[in-house]
N, C-alpha and C positions, 0 to 999 in steps of 0.2 A: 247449861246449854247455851246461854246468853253470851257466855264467856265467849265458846268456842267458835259462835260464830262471828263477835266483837273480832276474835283475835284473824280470820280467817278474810274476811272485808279486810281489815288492818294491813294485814301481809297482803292482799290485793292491787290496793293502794300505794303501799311504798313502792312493790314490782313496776305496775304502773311507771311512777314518777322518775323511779331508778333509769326505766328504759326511753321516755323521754328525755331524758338529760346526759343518756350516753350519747356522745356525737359518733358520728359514719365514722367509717377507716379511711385516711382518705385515696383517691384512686390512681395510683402509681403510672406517671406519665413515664411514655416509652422515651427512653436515652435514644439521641438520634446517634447514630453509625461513626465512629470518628475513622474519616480516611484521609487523615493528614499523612502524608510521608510515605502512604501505599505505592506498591509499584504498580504499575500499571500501563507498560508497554511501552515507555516514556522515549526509549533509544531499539529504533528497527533495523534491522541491517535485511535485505531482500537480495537473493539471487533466484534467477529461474531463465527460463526456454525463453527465447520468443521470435515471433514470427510475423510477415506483414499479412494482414487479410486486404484481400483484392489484390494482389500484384497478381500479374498477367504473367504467360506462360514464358513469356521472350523473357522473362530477367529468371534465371537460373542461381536460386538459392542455395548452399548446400553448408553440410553442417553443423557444429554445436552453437547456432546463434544464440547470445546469450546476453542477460538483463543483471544490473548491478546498481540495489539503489543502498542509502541510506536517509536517514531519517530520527531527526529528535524532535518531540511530540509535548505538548502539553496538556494533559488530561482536568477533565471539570466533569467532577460526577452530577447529578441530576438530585439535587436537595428530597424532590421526593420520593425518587426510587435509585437508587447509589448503585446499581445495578444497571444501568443505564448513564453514559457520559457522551460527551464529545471531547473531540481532542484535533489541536490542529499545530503548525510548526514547522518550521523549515529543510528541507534536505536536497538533496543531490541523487539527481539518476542517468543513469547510461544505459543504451543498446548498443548491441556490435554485431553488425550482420555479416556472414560470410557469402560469399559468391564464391561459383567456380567457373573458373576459364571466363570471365566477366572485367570488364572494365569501366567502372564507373567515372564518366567523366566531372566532376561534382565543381571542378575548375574550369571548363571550359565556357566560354562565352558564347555558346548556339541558346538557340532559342527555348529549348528543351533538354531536360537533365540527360545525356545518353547513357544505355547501360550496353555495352556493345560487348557481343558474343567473339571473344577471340581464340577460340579453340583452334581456329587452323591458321594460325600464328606464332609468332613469339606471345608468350604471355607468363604473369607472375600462378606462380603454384597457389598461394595463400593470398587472398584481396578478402580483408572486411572493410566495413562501414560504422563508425563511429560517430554517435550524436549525443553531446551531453546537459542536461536542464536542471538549473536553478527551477525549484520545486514548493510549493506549499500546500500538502496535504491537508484533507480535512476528512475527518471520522465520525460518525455515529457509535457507536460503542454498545457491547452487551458483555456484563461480566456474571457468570451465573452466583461466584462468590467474589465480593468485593472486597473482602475482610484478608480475602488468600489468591489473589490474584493467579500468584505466581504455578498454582497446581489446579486453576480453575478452567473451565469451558468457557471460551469465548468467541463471539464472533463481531463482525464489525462490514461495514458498509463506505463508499467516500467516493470523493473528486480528489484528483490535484491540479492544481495549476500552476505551468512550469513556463520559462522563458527559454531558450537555446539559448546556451553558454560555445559553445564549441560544434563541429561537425568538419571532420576529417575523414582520408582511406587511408589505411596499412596497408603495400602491397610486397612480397616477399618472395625470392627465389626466382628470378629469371629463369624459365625456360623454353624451348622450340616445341614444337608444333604435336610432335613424337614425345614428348616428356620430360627430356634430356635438360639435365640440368646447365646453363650456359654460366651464368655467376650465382651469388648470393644479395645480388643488388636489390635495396630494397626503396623505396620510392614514398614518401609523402606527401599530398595533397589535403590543402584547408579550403574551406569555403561554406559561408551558409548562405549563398545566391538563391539556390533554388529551395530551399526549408520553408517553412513557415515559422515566423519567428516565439510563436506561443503556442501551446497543445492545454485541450484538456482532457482530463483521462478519467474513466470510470473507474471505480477500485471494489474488491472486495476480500474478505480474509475470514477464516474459519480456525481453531486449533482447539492446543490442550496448552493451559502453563506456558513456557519459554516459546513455543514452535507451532507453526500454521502455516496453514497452503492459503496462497493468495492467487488471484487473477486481477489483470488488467486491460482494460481495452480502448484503445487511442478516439475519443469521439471526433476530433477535430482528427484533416488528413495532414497527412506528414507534408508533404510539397507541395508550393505557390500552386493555385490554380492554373491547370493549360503547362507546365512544367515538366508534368508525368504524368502517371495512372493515380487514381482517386486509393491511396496505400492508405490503411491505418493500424499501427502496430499492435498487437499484443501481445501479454505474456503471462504466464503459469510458473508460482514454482514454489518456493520453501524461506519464512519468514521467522528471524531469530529475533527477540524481543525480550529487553527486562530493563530495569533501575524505575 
């Protein structure tokens, strides 16, 4: 009986000691996310509508006015949630407004920009408005998969801020009062007299993968104060994104 409990203390003991002297497992630190080389919206190309808010009833818009930017971005994911970045980088954007039966004097040396109603005149069939800006976007960034950019949900928030590079009219097709076509004379006018020569712009963008609907909305007004009406553009439309 001696024995048995000799040997049973005994085995007690050595358990004991054994599980003392086993060390932990030890605790498998989490690999952080490698998103070197990801895409991640790096090259934007944006077409959409746009239109001014506040223009007054006297300037007669009509048309597919329409917005044409591009965009190459440099993205910086957020170390501690890669799921979140920003991203900012240089690009190029334009508007083109149309008018009908409208003459925009944007050359003229009056004291204010005219947009003069010529319907019961000679006038051009076709008259837009073009303004084009050196641009540097900046983004807030949500990618729901950072690892798959390219088929993920994302959305995105931003400013840009742009300088005027350019601001011209296209006017096309001479005609009389009646419709009639008189030539196909077509007329160009440059000037950024009456612009303001920087904008900045609110941005925002929603999608899936390659494609998202974006808005934009001009904070700062298009033209010098006292020039014209208090205009600030903006625009809706369809954003193609990858590398």
């Amino acid at each position: 009986m001696k024995k048995v409990v000799l040997y049973a203390v005994s085995c007690l003991l050595i358990t004991s000691l054994v599980a003392q002297e086993t060390p932990e497992a030890p605790k498998k630190k989490k690999q952080p996310i490698n998103l070197a080389g990801r895409a991640n919206d790096h090259f934007m190309i944006q077409l959409g509508y746009t239109g001014w808010a506040g223009k007054p009833d006297t300037i007669s818009t009509s048309g597919w006015s329409k917005s044409f930017n591009v965009y190459f971005m440099f993205d910086f994911p957020f170390k501690t949630n890669p799921k979140l970045s920003m991203a900012f980088g240089p690009g190029i954007s334009s508007d083109h407004i149309k008018f009908s039966k409208t003459y925009v004097g944007i050359k003229e040396l009056t004291p204010t920009l005219q947009f003069r109603d010529v319907a019961d005149t000679n006038h051009f069939k076709k008259v837009k408005l073009n303004t084009t800006y050196l641009e540097a976007p900046i983004e807030f960034r949500y990618t729901a998969n950072p690892l798959n950019s390219d088929k993920s949900f994302k959305w995105a928030i931003g400013v840009k801020v742009g300088t005027m590079i350019d601001a011209h009219t296209r006017n096309k097709n001479l005609q009389d009062k009646n419709g009639n076509t008189l030539n196909d004379y077509k007329l160009k006018e440059a000037s950024k007299r009456y612009f303001n020569s920087t904008r900045l712009v609110g941005t925002a963008r929603v999608g899936l993968g390659h494609f998202s609907l974006y808005g934009s909305y001009q904070i700062t007004t298009l033209f010098k104060e006292g020039v014209a009406a208090e205009i600030r553009p903006w625009s809706i439309g369809l954003t193609l994104s990858g590398l």
